[in-house]
N, C-alpha and C positions, 0 to 999 in steps of 0.2 A: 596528518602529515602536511609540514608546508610546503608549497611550491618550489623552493630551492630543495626543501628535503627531498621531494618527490623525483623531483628532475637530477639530483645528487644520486639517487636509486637508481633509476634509468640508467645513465652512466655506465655507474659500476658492473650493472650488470650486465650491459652493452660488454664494455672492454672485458669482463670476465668470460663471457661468451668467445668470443674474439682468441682471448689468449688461448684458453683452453682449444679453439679448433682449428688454431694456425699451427702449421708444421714450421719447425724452428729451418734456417736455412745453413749447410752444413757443405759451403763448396769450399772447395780446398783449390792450395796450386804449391805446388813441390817443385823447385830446383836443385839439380844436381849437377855436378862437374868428374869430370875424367879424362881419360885417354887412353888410345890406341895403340900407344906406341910399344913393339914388341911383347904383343897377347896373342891370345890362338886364333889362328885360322879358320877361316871354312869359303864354301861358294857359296855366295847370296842366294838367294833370291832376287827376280827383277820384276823392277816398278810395276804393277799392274794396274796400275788409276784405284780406285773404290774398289777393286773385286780381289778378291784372294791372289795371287803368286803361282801358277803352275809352271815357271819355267825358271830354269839357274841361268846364271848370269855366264857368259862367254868373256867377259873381260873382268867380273872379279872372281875370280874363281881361287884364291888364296889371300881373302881381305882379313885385314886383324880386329879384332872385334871388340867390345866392351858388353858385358851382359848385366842387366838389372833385373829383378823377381820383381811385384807388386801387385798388391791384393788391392780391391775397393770397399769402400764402407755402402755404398749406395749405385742402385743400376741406375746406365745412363751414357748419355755420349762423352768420351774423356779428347780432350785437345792434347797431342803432341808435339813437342816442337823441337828442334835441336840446332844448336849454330853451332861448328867449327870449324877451324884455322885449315882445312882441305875439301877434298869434295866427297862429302860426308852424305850415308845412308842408315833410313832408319827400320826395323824391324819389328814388327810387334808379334808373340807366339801365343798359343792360350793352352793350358793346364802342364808344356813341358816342353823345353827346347834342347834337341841334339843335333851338334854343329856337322854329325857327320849324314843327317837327314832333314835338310833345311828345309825343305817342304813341308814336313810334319809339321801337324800345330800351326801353318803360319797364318796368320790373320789378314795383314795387310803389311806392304812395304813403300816406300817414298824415295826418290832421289831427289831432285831439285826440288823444295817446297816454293818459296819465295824468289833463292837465286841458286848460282855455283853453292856456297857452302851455308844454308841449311835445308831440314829435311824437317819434312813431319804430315798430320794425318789426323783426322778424325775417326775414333772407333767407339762403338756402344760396348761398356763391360758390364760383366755382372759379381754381384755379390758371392763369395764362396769359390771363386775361380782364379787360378793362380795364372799371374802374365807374365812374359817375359818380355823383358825391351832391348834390345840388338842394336848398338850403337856401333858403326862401321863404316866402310867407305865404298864409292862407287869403284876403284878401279885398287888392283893388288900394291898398288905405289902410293893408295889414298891413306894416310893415319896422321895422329897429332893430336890434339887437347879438342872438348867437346863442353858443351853448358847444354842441358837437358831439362825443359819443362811439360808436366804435366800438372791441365787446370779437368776438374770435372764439379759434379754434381756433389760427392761423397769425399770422404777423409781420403787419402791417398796412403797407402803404406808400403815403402820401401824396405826391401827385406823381404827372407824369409818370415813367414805369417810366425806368430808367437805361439809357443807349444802350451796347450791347454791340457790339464792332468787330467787322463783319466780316471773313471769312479775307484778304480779295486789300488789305485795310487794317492788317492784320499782317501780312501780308508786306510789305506797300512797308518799313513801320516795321523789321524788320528785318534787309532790303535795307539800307537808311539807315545803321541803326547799324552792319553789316556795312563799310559802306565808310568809315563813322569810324573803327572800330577800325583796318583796313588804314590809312587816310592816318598816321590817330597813331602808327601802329607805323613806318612808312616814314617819319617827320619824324625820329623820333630816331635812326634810325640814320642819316641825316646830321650831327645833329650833332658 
């Protein structure tokens, strides 16, 4: 082999080594818009720094709310952030939020992030767990229009997570197509 051939080998094998043992990079960042104006109620939760929410709020105690679901593709710390046109609060639940037991579930909550009107937080989520994000305000006279980012590690998915069939719902399906194929094949050969 010659020396360019050799060192051409090298290389390749180099970078195939490499591609094969690097993990592909999969961070996402999702923006979303809403508003407050004339949605359901509930009393917050208030701000606790980094540590969970044990106590309701005495001044919002019928704030209007906006709610969002979202699953992760990958665990890891996700960045929240939210700006809106009042003095906006933000929420985050984990596997299920009921507005008329706001404690339950709650993770973390934020009033002032930066200034008067935005909110947000850092939280580590995990794969296979369903969050809720509670866009709201700090006092019962807070609502109006919201811009809502989340950046993390993994895909982001807004929404209810997508319904994956179960086994005895593929089988029926195809059972099904099983006996279409057989009917279609038996019509033509009468023809």
């Amino acid at each position: 082999m010659t020396r360019i051939g050799s060192s051409l080998f090298r290389w390749s094998l180099l970078l195939a080594v490499l591609t094969l043992t690097t993990t592909p990079c999969f961070a996402d960042t999702v923006i979303f818009m809403g508003n407050t104006i004339g949605r359901p109620t509930f009393n917050r939760p208030v701000d606790n720094g980094n540590n969970t929410p044990t106590a309701l709020s005495n001044l919002g105690t019928a704030v209007s709310y906006s709610l969002m679901q979202l699953t992760v593709s990958v665990d890891g710390p996700y960045v929240f952030s939210s700006v809106q046109n009042y003095d906006g609060f933000l929420v985050l639940y984990r596997n299920s939020f009921n507005p008329a037991s706001p404690l339950l579930n709650v993770l973390i909550a934020n009033d002032d992030n930066l200034d008067f009107e935005t909110s947000g937080f850092t939280s580590n989520l995990s794969t296979g767990t369903n969050y809720f994000l509670v866009t709201t305000g700090a006092l019962n006279s807070d609502f109006g229009t919201f811009t809502n980012t989340i950046t993390g590690p993994g895909h982001i998915n807004l929404g209810a997570p997508a319904a994956v069939p179960e086994p005895a719902t593929l089988l029926l399906l195809s059972t099904g197509l099983t006996g279409v194929v057989i009917r279609a094949r038996r019509s033509g050969r009468r023809s």
